[in-house]
C-alpha positions in Angstrom: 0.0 0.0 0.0 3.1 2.5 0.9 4.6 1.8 -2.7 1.2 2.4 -4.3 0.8 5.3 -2.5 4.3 6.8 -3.4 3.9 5.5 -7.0 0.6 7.5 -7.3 2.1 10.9 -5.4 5.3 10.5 -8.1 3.5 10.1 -11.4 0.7 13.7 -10.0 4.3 15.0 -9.5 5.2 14.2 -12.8 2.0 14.5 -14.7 2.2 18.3 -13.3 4.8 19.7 -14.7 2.9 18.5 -18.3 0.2 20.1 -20.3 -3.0 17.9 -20.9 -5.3 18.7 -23.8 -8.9 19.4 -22.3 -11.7 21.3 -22.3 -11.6 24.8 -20.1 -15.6 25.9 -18.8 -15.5 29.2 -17.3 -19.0 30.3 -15.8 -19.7 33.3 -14.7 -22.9 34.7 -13.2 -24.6 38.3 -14.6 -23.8 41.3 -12.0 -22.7 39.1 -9.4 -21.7 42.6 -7.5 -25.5 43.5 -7.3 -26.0 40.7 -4.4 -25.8 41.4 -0.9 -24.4 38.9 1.5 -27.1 37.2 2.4 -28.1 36.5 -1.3 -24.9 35.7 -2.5 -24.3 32.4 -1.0 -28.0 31.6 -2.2 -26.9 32.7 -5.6 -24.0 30.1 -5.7 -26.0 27.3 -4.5 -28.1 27.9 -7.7 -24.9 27.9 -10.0 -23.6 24.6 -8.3 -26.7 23.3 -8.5 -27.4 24.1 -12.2 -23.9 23.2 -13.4 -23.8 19.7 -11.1 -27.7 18.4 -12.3 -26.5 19.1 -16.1 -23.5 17.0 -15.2 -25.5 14.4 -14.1 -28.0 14.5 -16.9 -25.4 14.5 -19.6 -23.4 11.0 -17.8 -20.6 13.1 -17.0 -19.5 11.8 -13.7 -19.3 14.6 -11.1 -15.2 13.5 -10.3 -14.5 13.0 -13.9 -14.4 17.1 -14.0 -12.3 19.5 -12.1 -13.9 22.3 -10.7 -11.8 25.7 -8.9 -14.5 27.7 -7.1 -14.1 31.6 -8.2 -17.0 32.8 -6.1 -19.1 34.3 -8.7 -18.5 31.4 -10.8 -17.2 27.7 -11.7 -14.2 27.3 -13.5 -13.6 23.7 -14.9 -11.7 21.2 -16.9 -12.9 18.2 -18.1 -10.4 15.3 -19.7 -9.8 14.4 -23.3 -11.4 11.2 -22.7 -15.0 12.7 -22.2 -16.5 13.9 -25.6 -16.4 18.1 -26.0 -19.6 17.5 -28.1 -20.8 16.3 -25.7 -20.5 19.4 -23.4 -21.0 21.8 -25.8 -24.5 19.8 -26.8 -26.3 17.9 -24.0 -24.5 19.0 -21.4 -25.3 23.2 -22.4 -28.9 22.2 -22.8 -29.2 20.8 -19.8 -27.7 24.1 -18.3 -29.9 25.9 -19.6 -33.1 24.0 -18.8 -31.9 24.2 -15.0 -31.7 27.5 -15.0 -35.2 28.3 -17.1 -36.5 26.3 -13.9 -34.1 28.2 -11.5 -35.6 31.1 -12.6 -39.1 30.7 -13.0 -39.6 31.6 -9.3 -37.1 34.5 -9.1 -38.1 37.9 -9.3 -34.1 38.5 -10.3 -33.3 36.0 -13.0 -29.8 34.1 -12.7 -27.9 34.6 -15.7 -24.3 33.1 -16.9 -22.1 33.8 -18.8 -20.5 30.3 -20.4 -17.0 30.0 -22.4 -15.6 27.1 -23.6 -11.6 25.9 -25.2 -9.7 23.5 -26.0 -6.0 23.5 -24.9 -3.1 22.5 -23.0 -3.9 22.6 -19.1 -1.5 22.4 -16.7 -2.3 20.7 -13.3 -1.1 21.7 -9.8 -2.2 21.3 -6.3 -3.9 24.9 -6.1 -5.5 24.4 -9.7 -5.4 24.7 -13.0 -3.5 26.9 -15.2 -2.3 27.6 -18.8 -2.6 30.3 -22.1 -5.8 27.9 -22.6 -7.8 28.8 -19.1 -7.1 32.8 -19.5 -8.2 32.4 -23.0 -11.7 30.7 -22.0 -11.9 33.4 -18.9 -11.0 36.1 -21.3 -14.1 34.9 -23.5 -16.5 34.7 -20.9 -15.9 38.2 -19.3 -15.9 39.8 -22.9 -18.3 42.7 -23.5 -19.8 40.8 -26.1 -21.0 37.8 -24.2 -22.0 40.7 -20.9 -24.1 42.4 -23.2 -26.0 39.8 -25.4 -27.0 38.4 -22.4 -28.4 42.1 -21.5 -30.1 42.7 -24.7 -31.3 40.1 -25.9 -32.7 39.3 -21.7 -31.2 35.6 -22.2 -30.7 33.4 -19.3 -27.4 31.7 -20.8 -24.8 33.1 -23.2 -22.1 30.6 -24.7 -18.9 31.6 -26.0 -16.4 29.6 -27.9 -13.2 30.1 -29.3 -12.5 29.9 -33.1 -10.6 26.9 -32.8 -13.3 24.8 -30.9 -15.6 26.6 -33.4 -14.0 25.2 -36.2 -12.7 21.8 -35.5 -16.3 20.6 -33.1 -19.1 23.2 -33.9 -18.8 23.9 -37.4 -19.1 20.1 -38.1 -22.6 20.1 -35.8 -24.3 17.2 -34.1 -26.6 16.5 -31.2 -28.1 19.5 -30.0 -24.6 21.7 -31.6 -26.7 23.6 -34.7 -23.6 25.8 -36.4 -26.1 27.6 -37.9 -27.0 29.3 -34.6 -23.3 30.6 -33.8 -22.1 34.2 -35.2 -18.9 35.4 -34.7 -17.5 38.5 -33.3 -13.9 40.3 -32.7 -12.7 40.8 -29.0 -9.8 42.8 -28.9 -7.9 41.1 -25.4 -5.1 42.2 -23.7 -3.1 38.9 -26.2 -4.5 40.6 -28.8 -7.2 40.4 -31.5 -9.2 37.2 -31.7 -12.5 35.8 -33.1 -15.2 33.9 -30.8 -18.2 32.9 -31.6 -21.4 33.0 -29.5 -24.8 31.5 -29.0 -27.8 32.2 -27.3 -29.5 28.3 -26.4 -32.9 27.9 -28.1 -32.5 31.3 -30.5 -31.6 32.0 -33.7 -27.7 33.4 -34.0 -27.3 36.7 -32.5 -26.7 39.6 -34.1 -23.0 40.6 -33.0 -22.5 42.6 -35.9 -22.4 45.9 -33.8 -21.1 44.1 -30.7 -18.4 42.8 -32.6 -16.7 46.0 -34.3 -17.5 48.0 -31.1 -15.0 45.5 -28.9 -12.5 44.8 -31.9 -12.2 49.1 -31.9 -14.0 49.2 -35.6 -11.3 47.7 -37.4 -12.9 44.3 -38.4 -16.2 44.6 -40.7 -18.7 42.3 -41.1 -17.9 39.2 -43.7 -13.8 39.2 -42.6 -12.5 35.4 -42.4 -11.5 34.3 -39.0 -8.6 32.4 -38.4 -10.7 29.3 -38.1 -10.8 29.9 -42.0 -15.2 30.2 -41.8 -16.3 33.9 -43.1 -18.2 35.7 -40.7 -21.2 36.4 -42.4 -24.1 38.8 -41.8 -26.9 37.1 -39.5 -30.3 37.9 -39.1 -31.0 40.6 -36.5 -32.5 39.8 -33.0 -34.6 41.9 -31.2 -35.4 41.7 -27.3 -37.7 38.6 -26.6 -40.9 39.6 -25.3 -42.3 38.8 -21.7 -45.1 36.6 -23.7 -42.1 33.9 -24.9 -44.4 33.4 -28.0 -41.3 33.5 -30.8 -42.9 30.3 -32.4 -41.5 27.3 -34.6 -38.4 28.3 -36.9 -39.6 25.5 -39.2 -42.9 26.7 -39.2 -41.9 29.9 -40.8 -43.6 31.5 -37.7 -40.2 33.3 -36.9 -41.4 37.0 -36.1 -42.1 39.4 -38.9 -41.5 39.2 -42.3 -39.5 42.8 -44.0 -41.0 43.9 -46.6 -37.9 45.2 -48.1 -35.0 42.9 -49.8 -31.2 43.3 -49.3 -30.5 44.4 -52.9 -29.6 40.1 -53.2 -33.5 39.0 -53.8 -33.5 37.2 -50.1 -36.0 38.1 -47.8 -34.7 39.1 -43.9 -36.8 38.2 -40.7 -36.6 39.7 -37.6 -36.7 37.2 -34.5 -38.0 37.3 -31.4 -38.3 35.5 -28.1 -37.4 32.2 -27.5 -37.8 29.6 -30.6 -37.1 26.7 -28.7 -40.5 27.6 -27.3 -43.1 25.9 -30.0 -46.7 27.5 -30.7 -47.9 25.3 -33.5 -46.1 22.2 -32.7 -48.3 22.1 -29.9 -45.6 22.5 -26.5 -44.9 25.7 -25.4 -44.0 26.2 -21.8 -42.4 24.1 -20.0 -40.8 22.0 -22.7 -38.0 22.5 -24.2 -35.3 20.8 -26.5 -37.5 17.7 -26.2 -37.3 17.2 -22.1 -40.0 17.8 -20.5 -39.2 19.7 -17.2 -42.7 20.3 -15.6 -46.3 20.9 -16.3 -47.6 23.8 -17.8 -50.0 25.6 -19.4 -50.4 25.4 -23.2 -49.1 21.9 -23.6 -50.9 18.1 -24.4 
């Protein structure tokens, strides 16, 4: 048992002063500074308990992933032998569901801010660092990601770098829908990069603005990231209103319909709401991505 034990201390030694390849989370809640004492540690049960359940839901063992505590937020790392899709499908879906039921009793909605890279992690006995972690944190405290969730009154932003962009999202899959990404310029302190962000159950966001405003105006709409995918013009989004009635986006029932074409023949729409929420495909709240999470008025 002593050898085993000094055989397992030597190789964390050694695996320590390596970089693993693995997936950086950073969460971070909206205007965390905006909670008193008393409601704060209520507010990080609700993250833990948001984050954990989704986890759970997902089969992601709960010790499979490390987790550093950062008050406000979660930052984790889960191994190259778990699937990213599968955290940046199920496991985002189910984050989001929790907190649509989270919130349905809370006069102050919990928001979060989610980022999400792939890169080499290096492991110590106070955490996790690495180019890769202040990358994801970067994306996740971007203006971009703090004010989508603003304007568009979301519960859950997702940011992702190019790179995991390209080489997971772009190719889609369960519940990962490329179409429903946009991209957008964050000048960092590293410098310039592209990341591209998603609003769960909504159309992609409009981050034309957004985008140009955090780059400094130097990157126009239609550039190429360095993933090598053109960031094209996406419709426009306007606030979702407190009725959630944005309807079915196969149904054509998308918002309303402009008049006026772009000079190209092709028609734009303007979005609104939620269009995970159904009206004609009969379930509207409380089902969502196909699991049901309650009872509610307006469904069979």
């Amino acid at each position: 048992m002593e050898h085993g034990a000094q055989h397992r201390a030597a190789h964390e030694a050694f695996d320590a002063d390596e970089a693993r390849y693995e997936l950086v989370i950073s969460v971070d809640a909206r205007r965390s500074g905006q909670y008193n004492d008393a409601e704060k540690p209520r507010m990080r049960q609700r993250i833990y308990r948001v984050l954990e359940s989704a986890l759970a839901q997902s089969g992601v063992a709960r010790d499979a992933v490390h987790r550093e505590d950062r008050g406000d937020g979660v930052l984790m790392s889960v191994p190259g032998r778990i699937p990213v899709s599968r955290l940046l499908g199920l496991w985002t879906v189910e984050v989001h569901e929790n907190l649509r039921e989270e919130n349905g009793s809370l006069l102050v909605p919990l928001g979060l801010r989610v980022a999400m890279h792939v890169g080499p992690v290096r492991h110590d006995s106070r955490g996790i660092s690495g180019r890769a972690v202040d990358l994801t944190c970067r994306l996740a405290d971007s203006s971009v990601a703090r004010e989508l969730l603003d304007r568009e009154r979301a519960d859950l932003v997702l940011a992702v770098s190019d790179s995991l962009y390209a080489d997971v999202v772009q190719a889609g899959g369960k519940f990962i829908d490329p179409a429903r990404f946009a991209p957008a310029r964050l000048a960092l302190k590293e410098g310039a990069v592209t990341a591209w962000f998603h609003l769960p159950g909504r159309p992609a966001p409009d981050t034309g603005a957004l985008g140009r405003r955090a780059a400094g105006g130097d990157d126009a709409p239609g550039a190429v990231g360095a993933g090598g995918a053109a960031e094209a013009a996406v419709p426009s989004a306007e606030r979702p209103r407190g009725d959630a009635d944005g309807g079915d986006a196969d149904g054509g029932d998308v918002g309303d319909r402009e008049d006026s074409e772009d000079g190209d023949g092709s028609v734009r729409y303007t979005a609104r709401g939620d269009l995970s929420v159904h009206r004609h495909n009969v379930y509207q709240q409380p089902v969502h991505i196909g699991r049901v999470t309650g009872t509610g008025k307006g469904k069979d």
